[in-house]
PDB file of N, CA, C and O in Angstrom:
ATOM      1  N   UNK A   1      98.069 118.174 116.499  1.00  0.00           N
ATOM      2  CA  UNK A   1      97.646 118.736 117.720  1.00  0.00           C
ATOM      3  C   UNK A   1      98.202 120.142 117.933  1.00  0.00           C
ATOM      4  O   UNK A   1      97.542 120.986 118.539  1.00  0.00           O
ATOM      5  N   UNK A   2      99.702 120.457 117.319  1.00  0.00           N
ATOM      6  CA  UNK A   2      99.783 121.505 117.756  1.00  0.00           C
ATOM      7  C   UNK A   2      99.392 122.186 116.811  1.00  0.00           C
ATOM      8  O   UNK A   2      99.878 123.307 116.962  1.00  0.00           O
ATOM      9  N   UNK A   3      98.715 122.143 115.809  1.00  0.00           N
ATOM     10  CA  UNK A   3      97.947 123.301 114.941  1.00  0.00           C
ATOM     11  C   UNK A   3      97.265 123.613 115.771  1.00  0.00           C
ATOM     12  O   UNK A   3      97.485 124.700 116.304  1.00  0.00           O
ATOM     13  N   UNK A   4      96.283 122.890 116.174  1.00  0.00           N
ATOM     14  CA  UNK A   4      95.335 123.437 116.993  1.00  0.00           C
ATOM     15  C   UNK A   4      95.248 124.216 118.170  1.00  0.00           C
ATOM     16  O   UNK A   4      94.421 125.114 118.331  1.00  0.00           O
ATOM     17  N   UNK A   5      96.436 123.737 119.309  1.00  0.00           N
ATOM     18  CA  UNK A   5      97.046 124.572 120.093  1.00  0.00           C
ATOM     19  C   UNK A   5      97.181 125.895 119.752  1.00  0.00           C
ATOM     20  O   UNK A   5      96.777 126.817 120.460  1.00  0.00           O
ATOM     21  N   UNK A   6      97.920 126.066 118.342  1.00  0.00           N
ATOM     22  CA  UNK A   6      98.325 127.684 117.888  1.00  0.00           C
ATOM     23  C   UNK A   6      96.884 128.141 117.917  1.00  0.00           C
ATOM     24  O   UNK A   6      96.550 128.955 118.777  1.00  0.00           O
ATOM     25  N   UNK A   7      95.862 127.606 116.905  1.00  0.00           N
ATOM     26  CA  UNK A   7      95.401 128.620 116.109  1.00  0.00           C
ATOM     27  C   UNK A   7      96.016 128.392 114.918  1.00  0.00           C
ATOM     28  O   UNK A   7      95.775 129.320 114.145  1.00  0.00           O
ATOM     29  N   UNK A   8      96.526 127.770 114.566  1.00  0.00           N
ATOM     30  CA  UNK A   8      97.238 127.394 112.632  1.00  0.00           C
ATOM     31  C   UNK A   8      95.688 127.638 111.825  1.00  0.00           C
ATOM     32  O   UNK A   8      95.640 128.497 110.945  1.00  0.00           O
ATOM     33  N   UNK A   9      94.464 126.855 112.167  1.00  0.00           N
ATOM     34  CA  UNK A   9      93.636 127.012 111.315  1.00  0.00           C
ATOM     35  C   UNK A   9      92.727 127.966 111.036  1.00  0.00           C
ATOM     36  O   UNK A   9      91.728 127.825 110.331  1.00  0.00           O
ATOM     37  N   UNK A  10      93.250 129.397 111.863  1.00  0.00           N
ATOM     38  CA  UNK A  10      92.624 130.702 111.821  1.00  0.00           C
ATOM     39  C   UNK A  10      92.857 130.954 110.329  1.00  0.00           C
ATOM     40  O   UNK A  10      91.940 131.302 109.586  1.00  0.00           O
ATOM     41  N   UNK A  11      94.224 130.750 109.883  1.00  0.00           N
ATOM     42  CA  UNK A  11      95.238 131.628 109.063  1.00  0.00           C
ATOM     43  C   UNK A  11      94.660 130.808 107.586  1.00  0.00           C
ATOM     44  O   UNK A  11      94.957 129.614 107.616  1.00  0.00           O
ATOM     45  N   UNK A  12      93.944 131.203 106.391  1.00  0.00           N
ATOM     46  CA  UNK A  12      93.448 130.431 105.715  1.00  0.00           C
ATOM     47  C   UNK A  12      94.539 129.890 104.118  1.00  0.00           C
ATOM     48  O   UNK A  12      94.289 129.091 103.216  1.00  0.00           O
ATOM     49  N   UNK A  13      95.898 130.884 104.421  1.00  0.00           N
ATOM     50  CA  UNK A  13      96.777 130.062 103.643  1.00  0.00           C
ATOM     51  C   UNK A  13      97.262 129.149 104.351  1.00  0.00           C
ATOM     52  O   UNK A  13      97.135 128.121 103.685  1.00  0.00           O
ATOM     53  N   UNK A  14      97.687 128.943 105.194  1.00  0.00           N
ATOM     54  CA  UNK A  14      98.221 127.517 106.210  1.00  0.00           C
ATOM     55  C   UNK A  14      97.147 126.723 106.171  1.00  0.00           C
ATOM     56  O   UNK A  14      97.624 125.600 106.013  1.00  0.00           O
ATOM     57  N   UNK A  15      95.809 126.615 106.227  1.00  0.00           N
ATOM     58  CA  UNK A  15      94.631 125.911 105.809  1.00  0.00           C
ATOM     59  C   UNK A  15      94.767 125.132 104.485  1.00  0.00           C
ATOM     60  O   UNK A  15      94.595 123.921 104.349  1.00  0.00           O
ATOM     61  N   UNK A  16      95.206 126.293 103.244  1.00  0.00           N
ATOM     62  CA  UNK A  16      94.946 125.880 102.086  1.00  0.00           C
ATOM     63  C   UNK A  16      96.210 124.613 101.944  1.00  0.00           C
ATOM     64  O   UNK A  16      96.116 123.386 101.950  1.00  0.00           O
ATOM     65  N   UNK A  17      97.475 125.599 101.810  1.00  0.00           N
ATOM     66  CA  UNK A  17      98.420 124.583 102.375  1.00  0.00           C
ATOM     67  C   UNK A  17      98.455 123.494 102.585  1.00  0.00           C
ATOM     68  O   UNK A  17      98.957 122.648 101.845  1.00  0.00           O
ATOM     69  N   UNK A  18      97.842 123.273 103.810  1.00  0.00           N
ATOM     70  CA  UNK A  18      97.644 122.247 104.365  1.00  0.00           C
ATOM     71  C   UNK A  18      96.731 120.956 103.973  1.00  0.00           C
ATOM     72  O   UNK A  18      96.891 119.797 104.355  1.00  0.00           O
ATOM     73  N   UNK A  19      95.611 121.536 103.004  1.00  0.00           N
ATOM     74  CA  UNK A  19      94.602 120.678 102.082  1.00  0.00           C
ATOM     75  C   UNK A  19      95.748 120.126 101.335  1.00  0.00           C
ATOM     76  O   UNK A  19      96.137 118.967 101.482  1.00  0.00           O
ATOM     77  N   UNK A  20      96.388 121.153 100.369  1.00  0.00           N
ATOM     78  CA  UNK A  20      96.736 120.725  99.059  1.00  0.00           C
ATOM     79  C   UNK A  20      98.056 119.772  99.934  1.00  0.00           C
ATOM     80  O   UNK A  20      97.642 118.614  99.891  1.00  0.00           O
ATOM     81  N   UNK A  21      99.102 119.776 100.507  1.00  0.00           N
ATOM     82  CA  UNK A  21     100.240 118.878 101.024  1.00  0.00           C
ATOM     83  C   UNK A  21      99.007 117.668 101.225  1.00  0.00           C
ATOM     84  O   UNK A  21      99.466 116.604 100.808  1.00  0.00           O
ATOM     85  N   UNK A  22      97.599 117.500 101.729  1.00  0.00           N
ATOM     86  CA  UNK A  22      97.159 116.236 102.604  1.00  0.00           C
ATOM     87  C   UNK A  22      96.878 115.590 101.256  1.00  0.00           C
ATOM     88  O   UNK A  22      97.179 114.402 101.136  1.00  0.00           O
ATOM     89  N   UNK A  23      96.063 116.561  99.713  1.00  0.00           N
ATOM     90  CA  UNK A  23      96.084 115.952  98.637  1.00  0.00           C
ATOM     91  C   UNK A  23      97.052 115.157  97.971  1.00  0.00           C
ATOM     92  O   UNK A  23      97.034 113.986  97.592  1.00  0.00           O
ATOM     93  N   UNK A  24      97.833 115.987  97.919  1.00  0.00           N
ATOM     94  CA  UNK A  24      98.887 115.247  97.396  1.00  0.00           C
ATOM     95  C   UNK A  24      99.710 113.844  97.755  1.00  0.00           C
ATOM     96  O   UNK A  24     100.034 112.901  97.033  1.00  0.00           O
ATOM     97  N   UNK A  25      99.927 114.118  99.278  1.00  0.00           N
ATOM     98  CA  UNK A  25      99.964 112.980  99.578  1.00  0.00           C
ATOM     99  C   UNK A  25      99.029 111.794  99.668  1.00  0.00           C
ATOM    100  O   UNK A  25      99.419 110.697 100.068  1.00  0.00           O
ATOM    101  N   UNK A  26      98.041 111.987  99.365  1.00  0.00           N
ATOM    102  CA  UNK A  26      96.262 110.761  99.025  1.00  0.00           C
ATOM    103  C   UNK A  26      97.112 110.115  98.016  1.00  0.00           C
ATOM    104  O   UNK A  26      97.378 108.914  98.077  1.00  0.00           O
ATOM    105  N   UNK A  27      97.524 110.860  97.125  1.00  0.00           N
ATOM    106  CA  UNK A  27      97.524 111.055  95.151  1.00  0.00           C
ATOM    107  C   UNK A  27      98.788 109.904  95.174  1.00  0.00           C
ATOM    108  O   UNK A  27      98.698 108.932  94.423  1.00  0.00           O
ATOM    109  N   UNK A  28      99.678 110.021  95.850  1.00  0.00           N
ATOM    110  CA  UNK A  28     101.191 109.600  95.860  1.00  0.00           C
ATOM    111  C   UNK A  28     100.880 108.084  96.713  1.00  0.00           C
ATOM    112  O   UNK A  28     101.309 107.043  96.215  1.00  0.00           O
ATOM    113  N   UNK A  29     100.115 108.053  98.008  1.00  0.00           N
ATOM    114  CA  UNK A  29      99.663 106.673  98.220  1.00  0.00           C
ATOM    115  C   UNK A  29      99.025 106.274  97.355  1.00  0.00           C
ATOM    116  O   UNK A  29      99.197 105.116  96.977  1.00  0.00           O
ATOM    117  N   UNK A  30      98.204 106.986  96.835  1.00  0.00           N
ATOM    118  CA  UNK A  30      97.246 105.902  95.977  1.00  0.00           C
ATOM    119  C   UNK A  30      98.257 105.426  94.696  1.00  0.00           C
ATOM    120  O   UNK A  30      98.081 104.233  94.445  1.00  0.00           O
ATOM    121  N   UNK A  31      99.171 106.004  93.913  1.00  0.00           N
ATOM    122  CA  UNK A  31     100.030 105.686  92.851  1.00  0.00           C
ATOM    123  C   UNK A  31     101.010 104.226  93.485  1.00  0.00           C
ATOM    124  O   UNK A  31     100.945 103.103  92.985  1.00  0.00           O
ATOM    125  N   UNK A  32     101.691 104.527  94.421  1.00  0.00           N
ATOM    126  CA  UNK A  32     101.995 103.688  95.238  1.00  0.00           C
ATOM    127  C   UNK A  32     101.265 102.190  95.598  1.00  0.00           C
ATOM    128  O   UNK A  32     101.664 101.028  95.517  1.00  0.00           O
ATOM    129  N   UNK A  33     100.200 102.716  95.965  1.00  0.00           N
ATOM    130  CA  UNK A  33      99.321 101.265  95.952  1.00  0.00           C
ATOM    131  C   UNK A  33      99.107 100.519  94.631  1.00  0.00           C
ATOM    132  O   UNK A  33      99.201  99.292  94.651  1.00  0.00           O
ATOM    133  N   UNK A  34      98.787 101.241  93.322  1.00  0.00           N
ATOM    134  CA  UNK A  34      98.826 100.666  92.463  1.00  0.00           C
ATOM    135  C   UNK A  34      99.439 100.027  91.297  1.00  0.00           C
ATOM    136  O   UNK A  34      99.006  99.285  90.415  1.00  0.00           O
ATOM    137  N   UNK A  35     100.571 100.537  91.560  1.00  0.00           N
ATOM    138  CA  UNK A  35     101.880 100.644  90.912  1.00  0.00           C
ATOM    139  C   UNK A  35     102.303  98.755  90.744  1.00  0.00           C
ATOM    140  O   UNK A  35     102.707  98.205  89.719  1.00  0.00           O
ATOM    141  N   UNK A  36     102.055  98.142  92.021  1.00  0.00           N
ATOM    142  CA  UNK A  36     102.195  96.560  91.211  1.00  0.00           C
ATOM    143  C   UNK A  36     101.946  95.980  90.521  1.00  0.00           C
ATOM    144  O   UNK A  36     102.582  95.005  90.119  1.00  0.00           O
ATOM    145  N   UNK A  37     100.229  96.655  89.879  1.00  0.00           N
ATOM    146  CA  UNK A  37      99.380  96.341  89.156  1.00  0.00           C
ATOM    147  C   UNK A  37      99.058  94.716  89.195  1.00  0.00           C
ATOM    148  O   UNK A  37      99.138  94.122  88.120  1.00  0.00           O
ATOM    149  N   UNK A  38      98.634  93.832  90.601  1.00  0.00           N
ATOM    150  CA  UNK A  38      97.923  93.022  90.597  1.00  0.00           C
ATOM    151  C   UNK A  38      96.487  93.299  90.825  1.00  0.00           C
ATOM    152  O   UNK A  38      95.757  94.225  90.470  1.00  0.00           O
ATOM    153  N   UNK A  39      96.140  91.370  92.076  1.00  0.00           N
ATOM    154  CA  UNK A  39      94.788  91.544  91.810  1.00  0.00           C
ATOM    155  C   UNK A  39      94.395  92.658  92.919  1.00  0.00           C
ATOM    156  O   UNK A  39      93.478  93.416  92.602  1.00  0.00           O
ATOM    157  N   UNK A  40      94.896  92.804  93.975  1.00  0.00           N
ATOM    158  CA  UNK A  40      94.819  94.152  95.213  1.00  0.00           C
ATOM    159  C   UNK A  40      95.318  94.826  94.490  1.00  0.00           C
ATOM    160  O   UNK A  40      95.790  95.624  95.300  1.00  0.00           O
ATOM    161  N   UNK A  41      95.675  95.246  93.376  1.00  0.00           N
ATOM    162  CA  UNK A  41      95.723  96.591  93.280  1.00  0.00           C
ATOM    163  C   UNK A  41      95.038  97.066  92.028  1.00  0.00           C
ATOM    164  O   UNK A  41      94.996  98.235  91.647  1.00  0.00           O
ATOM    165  N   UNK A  42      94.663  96.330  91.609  1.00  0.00           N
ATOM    166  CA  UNK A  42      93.313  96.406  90.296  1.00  0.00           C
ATOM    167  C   UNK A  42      92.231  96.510  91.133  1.00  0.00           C
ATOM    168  O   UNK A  42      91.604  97.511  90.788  1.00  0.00           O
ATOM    169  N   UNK A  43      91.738  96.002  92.004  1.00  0.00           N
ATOM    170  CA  UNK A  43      90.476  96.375  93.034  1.00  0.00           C
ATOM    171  C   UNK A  43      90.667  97.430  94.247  1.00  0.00           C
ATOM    172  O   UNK A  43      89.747  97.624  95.041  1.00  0.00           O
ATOM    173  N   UNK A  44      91.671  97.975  94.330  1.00  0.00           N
ATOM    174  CA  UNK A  44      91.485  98.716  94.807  1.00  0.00           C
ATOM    175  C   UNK A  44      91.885 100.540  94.170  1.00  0.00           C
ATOM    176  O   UNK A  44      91.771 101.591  94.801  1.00  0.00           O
ATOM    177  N   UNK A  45      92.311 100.348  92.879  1.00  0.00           N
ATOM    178  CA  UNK A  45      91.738 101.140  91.716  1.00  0.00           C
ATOM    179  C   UNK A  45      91.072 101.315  91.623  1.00  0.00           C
ATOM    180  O   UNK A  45      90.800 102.513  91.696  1.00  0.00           O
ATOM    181  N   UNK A  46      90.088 100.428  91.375  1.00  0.00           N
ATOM    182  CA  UNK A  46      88.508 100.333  91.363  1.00  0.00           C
ATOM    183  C   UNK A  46      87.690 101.056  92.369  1.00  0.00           C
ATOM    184  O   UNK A  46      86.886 101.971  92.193  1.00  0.00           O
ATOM    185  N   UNK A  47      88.093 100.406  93.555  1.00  0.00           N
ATOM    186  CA  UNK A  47      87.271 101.418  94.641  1.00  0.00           C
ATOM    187  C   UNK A  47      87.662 102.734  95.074  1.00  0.00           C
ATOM    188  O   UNK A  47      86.882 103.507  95.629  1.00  0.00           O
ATOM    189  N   UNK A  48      88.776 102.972  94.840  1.00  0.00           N
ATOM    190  CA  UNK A  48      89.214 104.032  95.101  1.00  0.00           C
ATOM    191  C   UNK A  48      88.472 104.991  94.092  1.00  0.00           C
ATOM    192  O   UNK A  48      87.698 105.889  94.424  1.00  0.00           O
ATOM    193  N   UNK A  49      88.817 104.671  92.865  1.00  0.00           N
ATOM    194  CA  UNK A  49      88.023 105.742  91.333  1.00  0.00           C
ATOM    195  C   UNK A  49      86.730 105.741  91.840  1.00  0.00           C
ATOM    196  O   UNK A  49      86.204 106.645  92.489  1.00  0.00           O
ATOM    197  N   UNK A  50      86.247 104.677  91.508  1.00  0.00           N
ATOM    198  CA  UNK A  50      84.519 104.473  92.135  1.00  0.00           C
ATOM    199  C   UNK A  50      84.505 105.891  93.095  1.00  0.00           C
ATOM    200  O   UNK A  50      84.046 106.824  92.437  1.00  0.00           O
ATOM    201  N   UNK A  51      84.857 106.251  94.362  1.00  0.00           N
ATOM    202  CA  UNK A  51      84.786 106.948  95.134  1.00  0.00           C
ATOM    203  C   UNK A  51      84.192 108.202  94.726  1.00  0.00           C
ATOM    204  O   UNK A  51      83.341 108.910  95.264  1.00  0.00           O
ATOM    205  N   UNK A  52      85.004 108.335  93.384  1.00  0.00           N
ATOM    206  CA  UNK A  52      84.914 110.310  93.219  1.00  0.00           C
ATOM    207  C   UNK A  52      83.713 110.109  92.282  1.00  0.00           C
ATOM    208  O   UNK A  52      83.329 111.128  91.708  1.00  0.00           O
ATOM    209  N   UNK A  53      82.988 108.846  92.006  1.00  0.00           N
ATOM    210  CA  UNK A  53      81.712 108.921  91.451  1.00  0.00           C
ATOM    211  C   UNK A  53      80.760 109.744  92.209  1.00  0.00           C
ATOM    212  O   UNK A  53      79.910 110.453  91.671  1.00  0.00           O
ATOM    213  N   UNK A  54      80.924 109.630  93.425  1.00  0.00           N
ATOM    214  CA  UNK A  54      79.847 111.031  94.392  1.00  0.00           C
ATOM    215  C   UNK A  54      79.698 112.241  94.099  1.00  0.00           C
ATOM    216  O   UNK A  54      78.654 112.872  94.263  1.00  0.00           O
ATOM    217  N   UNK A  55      80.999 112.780  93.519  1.00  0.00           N
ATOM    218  CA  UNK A  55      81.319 113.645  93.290  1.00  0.00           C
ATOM    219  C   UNK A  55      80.007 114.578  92.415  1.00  0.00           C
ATOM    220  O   UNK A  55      79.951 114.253  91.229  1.00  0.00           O
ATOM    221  N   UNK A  56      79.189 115.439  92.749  1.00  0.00           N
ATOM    222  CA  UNK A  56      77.505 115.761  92.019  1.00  0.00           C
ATOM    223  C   UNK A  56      78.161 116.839  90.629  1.00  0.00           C
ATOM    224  O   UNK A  56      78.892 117.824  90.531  1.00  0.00           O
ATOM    225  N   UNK A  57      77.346 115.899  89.679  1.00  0.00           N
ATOM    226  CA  UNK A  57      77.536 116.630  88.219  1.00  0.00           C
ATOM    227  C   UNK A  57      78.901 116.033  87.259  1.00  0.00           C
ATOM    228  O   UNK A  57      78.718 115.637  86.108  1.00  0.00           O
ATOM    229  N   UNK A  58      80.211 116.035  87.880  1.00  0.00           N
ATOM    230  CA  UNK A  58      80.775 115.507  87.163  1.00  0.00           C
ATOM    231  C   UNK A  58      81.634 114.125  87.337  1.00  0.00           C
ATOM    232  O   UNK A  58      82.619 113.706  86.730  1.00  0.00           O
ATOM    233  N   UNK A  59      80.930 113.634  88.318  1.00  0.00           N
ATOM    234  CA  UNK A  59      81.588 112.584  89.218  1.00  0.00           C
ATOM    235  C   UNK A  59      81.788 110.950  88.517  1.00  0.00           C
ATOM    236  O   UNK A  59      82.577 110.069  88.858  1.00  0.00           O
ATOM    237  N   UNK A  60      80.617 110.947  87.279  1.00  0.00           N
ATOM    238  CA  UNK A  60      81.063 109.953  86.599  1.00  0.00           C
ATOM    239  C   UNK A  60      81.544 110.116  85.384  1.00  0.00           C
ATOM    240  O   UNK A  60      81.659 109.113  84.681  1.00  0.00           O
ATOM    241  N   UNK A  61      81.925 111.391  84.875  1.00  0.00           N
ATOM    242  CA  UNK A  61      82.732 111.634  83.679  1.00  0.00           C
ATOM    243  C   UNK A  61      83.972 112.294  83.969  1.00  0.00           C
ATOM    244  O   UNK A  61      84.607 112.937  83.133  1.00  0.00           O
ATOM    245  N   UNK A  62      84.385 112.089  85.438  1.00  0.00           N
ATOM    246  CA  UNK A  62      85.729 112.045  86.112  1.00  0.00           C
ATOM    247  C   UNK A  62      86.642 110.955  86.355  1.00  0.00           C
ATOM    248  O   UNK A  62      87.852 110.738  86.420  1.00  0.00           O
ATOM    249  N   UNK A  63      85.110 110.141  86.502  1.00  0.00           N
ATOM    250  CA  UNK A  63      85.950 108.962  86.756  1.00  0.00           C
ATOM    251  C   UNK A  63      86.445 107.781  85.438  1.00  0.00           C
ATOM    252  O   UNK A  63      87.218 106.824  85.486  1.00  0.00           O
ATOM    253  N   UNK A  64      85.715 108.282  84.438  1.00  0.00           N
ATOM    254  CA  UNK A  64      86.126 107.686  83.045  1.00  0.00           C
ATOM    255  C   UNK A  64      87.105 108.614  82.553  1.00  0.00           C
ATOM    256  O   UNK A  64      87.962 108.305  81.725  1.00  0.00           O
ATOM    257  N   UNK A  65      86.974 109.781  83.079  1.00  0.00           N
ATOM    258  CA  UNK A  65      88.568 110.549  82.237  1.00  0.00           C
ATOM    259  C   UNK A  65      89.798 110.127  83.264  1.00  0.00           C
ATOM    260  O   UNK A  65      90.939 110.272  82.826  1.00  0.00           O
ATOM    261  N   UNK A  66      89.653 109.689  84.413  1.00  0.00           N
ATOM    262  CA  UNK A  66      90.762 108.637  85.081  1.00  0.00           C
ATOM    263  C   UNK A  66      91.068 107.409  84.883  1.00  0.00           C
ATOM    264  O   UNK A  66      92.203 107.007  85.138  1.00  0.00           O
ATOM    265  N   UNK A  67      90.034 106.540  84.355  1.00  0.00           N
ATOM    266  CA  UNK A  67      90.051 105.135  84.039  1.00  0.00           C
ATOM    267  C   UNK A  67      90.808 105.124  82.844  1.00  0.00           C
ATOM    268  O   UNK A  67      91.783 104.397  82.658  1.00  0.00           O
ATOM    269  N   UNK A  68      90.268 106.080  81.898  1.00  0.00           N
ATOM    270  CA  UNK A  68      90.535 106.038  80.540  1.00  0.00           C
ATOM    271  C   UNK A  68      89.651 105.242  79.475  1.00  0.00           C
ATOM    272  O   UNK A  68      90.125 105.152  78.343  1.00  0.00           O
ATOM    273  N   UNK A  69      88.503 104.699  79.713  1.00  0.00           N
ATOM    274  CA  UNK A  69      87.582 104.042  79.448  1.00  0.00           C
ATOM    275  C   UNK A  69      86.677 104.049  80.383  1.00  0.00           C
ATOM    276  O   UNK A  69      86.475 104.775  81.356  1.00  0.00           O
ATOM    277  N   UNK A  70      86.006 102.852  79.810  1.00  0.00           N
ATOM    278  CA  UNK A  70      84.648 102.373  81.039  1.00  0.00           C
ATOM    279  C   UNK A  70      84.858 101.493  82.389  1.00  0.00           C
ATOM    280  O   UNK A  70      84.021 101.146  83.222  1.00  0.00           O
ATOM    281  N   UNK A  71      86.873 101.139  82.300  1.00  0.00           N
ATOM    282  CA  UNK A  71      86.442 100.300  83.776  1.00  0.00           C
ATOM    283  C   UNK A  71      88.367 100.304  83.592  1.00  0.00           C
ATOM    284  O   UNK A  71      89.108 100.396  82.613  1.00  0.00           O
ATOM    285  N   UNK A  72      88.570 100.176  84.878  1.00  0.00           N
ATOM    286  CA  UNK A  72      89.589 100.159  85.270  1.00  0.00           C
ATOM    287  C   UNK A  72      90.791  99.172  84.261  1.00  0.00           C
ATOM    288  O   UNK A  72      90.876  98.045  84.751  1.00  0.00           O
ATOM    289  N   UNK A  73      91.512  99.307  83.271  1.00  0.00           N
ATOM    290  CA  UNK A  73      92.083  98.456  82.331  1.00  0.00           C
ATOM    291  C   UNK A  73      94.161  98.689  82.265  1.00  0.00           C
ATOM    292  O   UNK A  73      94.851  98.837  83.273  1.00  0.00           O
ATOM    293  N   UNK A  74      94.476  98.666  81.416  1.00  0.00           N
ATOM    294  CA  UNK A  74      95.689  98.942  81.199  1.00  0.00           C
ATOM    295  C   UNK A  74      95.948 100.733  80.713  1.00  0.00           C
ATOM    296  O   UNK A  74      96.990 101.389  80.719  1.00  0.00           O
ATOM    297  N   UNK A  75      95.203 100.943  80.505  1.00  0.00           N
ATOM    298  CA  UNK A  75      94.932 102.735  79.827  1.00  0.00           C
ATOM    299  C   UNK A  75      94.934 103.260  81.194  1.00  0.00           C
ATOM    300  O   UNK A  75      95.576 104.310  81.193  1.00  0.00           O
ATOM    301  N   UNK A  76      94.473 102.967  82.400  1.00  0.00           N
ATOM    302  CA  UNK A  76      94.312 103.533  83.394  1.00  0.00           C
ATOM    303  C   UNK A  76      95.826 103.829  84.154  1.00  0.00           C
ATOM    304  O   UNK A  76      96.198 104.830  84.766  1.00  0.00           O
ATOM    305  N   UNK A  77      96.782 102.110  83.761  1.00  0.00           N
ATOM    306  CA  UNK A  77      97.944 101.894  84.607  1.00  0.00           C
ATOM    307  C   UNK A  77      98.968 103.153  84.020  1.00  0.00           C
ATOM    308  O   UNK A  77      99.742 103.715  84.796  1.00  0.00           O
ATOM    309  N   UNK A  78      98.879 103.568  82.433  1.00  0.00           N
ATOM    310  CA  UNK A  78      99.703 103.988  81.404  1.00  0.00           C
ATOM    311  C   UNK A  78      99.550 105.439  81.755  1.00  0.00           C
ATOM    312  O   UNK A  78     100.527 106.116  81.434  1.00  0.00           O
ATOM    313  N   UNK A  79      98.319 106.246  82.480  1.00  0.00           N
ATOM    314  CA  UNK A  79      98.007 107.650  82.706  1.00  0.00           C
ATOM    315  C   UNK A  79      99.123 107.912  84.249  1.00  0.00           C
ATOM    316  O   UNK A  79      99.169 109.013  84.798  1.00  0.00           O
TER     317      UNK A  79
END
């Protein structure tokens, strides 16, 4: 809230900033979530990768260079 108050999102390095800290932290929950490597966290590998399949043009040869294959396996846990 108080970004917004200022004006923080005029300034487009505090913007960028601010993407890449919100990325990173996605990146670090999501490692986190999967890190037990059961059955919630093998499916939700899954949906999570699945996701960046939207992604137009390279969205499903992103998501096999994350899997490490064709589907979410032990190659995926090891990256």
């Amino acid at each position: 809230g108080r970004g917004l108050y200022y004006g923080s999102y005029l300034y487009m390095e505090t913007w960028n900033i601010g993407v890449v800290l919100f990325l990173l932290v996605m990146m670090t929950a999501f490692v986190g979530y999967v890190l037990p490597w059961g059955q919630m966290s093998f499916w939700g590998a899954t949906v999570i990768t699945n996701l960046l399949s939207a992604v137009p043009y390279v969205g499903n040869s992103l998501v096999q260079w994350i899997w490490g294959g064709f589907s979410v396996d032990n190659a995926t846990l090891t990256r």
